[in-house]
N, C-alpha and C positions, 0 to 999 in steps of 0.2 A: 081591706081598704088599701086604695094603692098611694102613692108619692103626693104630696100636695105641693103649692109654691106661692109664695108671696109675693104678689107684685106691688111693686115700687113706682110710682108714673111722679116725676118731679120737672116741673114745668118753670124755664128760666123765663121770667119777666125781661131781662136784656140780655141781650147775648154778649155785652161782653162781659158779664160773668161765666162765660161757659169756661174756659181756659180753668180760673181761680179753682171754679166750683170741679171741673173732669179731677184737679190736682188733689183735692182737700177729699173727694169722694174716693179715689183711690188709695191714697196712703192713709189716711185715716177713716172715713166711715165706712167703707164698705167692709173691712176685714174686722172692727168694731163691731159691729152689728151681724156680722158672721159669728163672730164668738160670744158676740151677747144673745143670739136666738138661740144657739146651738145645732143650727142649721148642716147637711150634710155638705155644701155647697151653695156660690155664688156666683153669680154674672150681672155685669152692667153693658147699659147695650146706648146709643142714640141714635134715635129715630131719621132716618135718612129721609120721609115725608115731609116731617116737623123738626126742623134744628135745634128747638130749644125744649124737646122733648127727651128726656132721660131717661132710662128705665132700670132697677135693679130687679134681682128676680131670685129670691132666696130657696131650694131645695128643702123641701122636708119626708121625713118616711111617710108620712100620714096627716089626714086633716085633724086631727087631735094635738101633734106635735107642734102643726102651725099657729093653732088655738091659742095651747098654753105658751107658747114662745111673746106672740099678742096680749097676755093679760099678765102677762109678768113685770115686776118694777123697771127692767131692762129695757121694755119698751119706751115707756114713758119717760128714764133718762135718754135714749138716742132720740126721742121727737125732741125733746130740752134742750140737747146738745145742735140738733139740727137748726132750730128756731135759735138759740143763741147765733149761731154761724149762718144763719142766711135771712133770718127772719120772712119780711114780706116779697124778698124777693123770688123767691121760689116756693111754687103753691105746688102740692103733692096729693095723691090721693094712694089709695090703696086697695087692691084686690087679690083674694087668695082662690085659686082655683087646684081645683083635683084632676091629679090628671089621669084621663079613662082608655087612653089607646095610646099605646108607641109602637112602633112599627120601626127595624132598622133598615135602610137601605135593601140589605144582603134578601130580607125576609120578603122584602115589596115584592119579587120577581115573579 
């Protein structure tokens, strides 16, 4: 089984929380929820389409690791933690995908 990854899709109701929220998501939740999953890796990305689209994107060895990362108490304190700090104004969803091809650049030719 190859790598899997958690996506994070957080959708700002007003953009001028995008500033507060880019701040509080960097210095704290994202390296949070790095060491709360036990994730190998992270990236947060915004959607240059949709501006008040967010995206985190958590690394894992396997779809099993992302599993158990998800049904762990860890999770349900960072959604706690999230919803304490943003409540209704950032609606989020989430999808875990496995990933079946990588191809580097050098390989494509």
């Amino acid at each position: 089984m190859g790598k899997a990854l958690l996506m994070v899709r957080a959708e700002l109701a007003d953009s001028v929380d995008r500033q507060a929220f880019d701040r509080w998501y960097e210095a704290e939740h994202l390296p949070d929820a790095l060491r709360t999953f036990g994730a190998e890796r992270a990236w947060r990305c915004w959607a240059e389409a949709d501006p008040s689209a967010h995206y985190a994107l958590y690394e894992f060895a396997d779809m099993r690791a992302v599993k158990a990362a998800l049904a762990a108490d860890g999770m349900r304190r960072l959604i706690g933690d999230f919803d304490r700090a943003w409540g209704t104004r950032v609606r989020r969803t989430r999808d875990i995908l496995q990933l079946v091809q990588s191809v580097a650049a050098q390989d494509a030719r």
